[in-house]
KOLKOLKOL-356210 format. One record per residue (C-alpha): x, y, z. Coordinates in steps of 0.02 Angstrom, whole numbers, plus 50000, padded with zeros to 5 digits. Layout:
XYZ/...
This chain:
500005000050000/500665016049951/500525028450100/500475045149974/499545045149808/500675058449765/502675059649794/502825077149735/502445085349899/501435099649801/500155109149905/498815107649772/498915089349748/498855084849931/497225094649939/496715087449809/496675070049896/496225075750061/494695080449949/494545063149873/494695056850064/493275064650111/492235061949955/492665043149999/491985046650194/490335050950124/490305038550003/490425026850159/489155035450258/487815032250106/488095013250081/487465012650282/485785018150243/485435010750053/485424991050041/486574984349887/486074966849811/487284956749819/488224948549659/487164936049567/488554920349594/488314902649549/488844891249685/488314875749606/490354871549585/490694872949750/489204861149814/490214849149883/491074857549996/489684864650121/491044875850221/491264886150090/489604886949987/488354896050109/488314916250070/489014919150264/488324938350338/489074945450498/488204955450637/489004970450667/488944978250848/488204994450881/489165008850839/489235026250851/489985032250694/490215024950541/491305007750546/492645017250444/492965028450573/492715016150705/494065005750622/495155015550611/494945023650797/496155014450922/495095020551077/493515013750980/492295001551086/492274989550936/494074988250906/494254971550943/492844967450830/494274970850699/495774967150798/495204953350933/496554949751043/497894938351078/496774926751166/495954921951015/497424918250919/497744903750790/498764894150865/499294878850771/500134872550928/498604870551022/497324856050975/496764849950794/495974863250739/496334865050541/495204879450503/495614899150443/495024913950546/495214929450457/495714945450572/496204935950725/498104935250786/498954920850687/500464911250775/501954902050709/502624884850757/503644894050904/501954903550972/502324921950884/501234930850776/501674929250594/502744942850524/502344941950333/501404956150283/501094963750091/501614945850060/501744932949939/501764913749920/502664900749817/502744882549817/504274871249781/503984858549644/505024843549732/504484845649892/502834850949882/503214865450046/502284880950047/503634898650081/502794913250146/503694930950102/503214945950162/503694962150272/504474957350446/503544972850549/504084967950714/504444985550774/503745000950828/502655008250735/503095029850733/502755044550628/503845048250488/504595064250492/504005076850391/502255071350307/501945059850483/501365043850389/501355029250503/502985019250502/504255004750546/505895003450523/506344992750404/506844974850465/506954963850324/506024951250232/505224937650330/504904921050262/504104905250340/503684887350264/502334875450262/501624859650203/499724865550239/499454885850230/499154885750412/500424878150503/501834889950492/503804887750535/504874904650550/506614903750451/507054918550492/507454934350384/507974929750228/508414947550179/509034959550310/508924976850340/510624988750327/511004994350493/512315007750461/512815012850295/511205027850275/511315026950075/511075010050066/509075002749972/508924993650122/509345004650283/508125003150398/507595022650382/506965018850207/505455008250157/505334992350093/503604983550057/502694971449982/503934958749910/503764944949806/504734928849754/504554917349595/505814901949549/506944903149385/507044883949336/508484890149202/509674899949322/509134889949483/508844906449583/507434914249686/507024929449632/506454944949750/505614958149699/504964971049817/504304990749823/505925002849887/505705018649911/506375031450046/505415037550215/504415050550113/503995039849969/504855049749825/506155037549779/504765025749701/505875012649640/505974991549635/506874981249725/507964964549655/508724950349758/509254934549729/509434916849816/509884898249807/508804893449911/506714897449961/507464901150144/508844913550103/509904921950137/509454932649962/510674944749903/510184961249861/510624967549683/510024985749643/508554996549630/507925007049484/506285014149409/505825001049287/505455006749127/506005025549173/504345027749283/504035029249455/503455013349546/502515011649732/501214994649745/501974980349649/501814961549634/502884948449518/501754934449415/502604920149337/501414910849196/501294893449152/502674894849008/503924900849122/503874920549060/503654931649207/502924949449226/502834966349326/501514974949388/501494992049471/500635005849502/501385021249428/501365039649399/500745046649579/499645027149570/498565032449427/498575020249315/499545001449328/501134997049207/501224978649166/502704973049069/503914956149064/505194951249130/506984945949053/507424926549056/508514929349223/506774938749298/508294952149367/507614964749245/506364970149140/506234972648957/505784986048841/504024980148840/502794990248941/500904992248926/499655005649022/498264998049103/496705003749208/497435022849172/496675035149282/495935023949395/497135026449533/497245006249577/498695000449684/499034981949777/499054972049633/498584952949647/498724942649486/498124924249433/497734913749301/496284903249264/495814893249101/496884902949002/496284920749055/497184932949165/496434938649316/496884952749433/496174961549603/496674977349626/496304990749797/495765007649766/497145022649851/496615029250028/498395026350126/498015013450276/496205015450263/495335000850172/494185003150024/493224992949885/494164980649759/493814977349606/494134963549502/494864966549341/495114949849174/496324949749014/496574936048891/498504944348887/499444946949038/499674964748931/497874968248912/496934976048876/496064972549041/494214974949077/493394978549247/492204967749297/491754973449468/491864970849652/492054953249707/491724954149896/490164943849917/489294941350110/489704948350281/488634965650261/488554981450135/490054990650210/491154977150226/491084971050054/491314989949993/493114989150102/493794971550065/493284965750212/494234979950300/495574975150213/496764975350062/497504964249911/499324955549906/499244939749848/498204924449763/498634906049746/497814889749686/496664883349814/497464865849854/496524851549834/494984861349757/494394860949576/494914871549442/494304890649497/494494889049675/495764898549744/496374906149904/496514927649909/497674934450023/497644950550114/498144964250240/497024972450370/498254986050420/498324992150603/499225011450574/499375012050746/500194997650777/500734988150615/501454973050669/499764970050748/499144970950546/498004954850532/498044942450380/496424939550305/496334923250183/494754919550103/493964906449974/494074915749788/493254908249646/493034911149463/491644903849388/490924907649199/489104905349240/488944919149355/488394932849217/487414926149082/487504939348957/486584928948815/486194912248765/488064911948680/489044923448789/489564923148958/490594933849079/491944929349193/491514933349371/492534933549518/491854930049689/492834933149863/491814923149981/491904931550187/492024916150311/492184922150489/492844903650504/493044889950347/494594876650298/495284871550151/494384856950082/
């Protein structure tokens, strides 16, 4: 998540979005009072497995605000509504208990919460193990100098391994932070978010890529590292704006033929920049295409089904959540269409802010048929972020949702809210 939609600093564009901010307050407000139908979705796929067909809704408690505001209030009553607290935790130490429960405190094998946020997920061919990247913020979390966005130091990358998706075993940081040299990417006064790994079979490397930029978000820049092994430790190459453009929100997707891509939201995050990689996936090309331009879309999450291209994308409103939207290709270059928000259940407000939460990552659901999949995302905590929860949810695509004519259907995408469900 970018924290500025603009890295210029320039009076005029900063009230510009405190404008948008508050256009996107009352937008909130108004969904409270009108009732929204939700998606038409066929569930007739997903019959057999009765955790995951029912449309779940969620009782809210009484509040006096709007949720968005009550959110995003740390003295709020209902707080730990979002956040509950340690008490509840997943804790895969404890019992037999194999399901997912989105928004509560999720332990590793040694009985600490999971450090892995803006995150992404591969799986190793041989061995069939799960790694888990994402950004170790196991700090304190501060305002920046200067604009005062909410902050932690840089720590590293953390990555953890499993055979399931919930059990989860730490190995450690498998890409430090820079302690003392100031002009180094990677000292811990700089930024470093949502980073992602993919496997070259031809060089034998993992490849990092991550969002670096500096405390005030003006360096807007990627990231490249490289390993031997899933568990580190990765060596970090350079940085650079790929393409000659700024870059914040970013994610890495590797395709069935091997070819792998970029995606990132450029320009001040209004309008996404897709473009492949080079064989060693440690640069890009010369390619580059424009997508979704002037939408202002950020946290990219790409996957494929039945040869189509798929992506869910956030909306930009710094640590405050807001609606997705799901977005299909038949090229990973475009052009892409957008076919709508995908949140389906819990109540009007939560579908219209991802569940209180935002996009980093999809992956296949295992075990499930083709179009079930598992989405991945953040519910940041700005006043604590390494107290950010992890909310994974059932995603499927399924053609029969819009019937557009006897001939002609349309790909819909359906997020599914489950205060509790498992993998099948």
């Amino acid at each position: 998540m970018s924290r500025f939609s603009s890295g210029s600093g320039c009076p005029c564009l900063v009230m510009v979005f405190i404008l948008a901010g508050s256009l996107l307050m009352i937008h909130f407000y108004s969904i409270i009072s009108q009732e929204q139908p939700l998606p038409a979705v066929n569930i007739n796929r997903l019959s057999q497995y009765p955790e995951l067909q029912e449309v779940e809704n969620l009782q809210i408690p009484q509040s006096s605000g709007s949720l968005v505001e009550e959110f995003l209030d740390k003295s709020s009553k209902i707080r730990p509504f979002f956040f509950p607290d340690k008490r509840n935790a997943v804790d895969p130490r404890k019992g037999n208990d194999i399901n997912f429960y989105p928004g509560r405190v999720w332990l590793d094998t040694d009985g600490n919460p999971i450090q892995a946020h803006g995150g992404g997920i591969i799986q190793a061919k041989k061995s069939r193990m799960y790694y888990w990247y994402g950004e170790f913020k196991d700090g304190p979390t501060y305002r920046a100098p200067g604009k005062g966005v909410a902050r932690v130091d840089v720590l590293g990358v953390g990555c953890y391994s499993s055979k399931d998706l919930r059990t989860w075993k730490n190995e450690g940081l498998v890409l430090k932070a820079e302690e003392e040299n100031r002009a180094h990417d990677l000292h811990k006064s700089n930024v470093l978010e949502r980073p992602k790994v993919i496997y070259n079979e031809k060089t034998g490397k993992y490849v990092m890529w991550m969002h670096i930029d500096d405390a005030n978000y003006t360096k807007a820049a990627i990231g490249i590292a490289i390993s031997d092994s899933p568990t580190g430790p990765f060596e970090y190459l350079y940085s650079k704006s790929p393409h000659g453009y700024d870059s914040r929100d970013m994610t890495i997707f590797k395709d069935d033929d091997g070819n792998a891509y970029v995606v990132y939201s450029s320009l001040h995050n209004r309008e996404l920049h897709i473009g492949p990689l080079r064989q060693d996936y440690l640069d890009v090309t010369n390619v580059m295409t424009k997508v979704l331009v002037g939408q202002h879309r950020e946290a990219p999450a790409v996957f494929k089904h039945r040869g189509k291209y798929y992506m869910i994308t956030s909306g930009c409103s710094g640590w405050a959540p807001n609606e997705a939207l799901a977005h299909v290709a038949d090229t990973m270059l475009g052009p892409w269409e957008t076919i709508g928000n995908p949140c389906v259940g819990a109540n009007k407000v939560f579908r219209v802010t991802t569940f209180f939460a935002q996009s980093t990552f999809v992956i296949p659901m295992p075990g499930g048929p083709p179009g079930l999949f598992v989405f991945l995302a953040d519910r940041w905590n700005p006043d604590d972020l390494r107290d950010s929860r992890y909310i994974w949810l059932p995603l499927m695509v399924d053609e029969e949702a819009y019937q557009l004519s006897s001939s002609l259907t349309r790909p819909q995408v359906s997020i599914f809210w489950h205060a509790k469900w498992r993998i099948p």
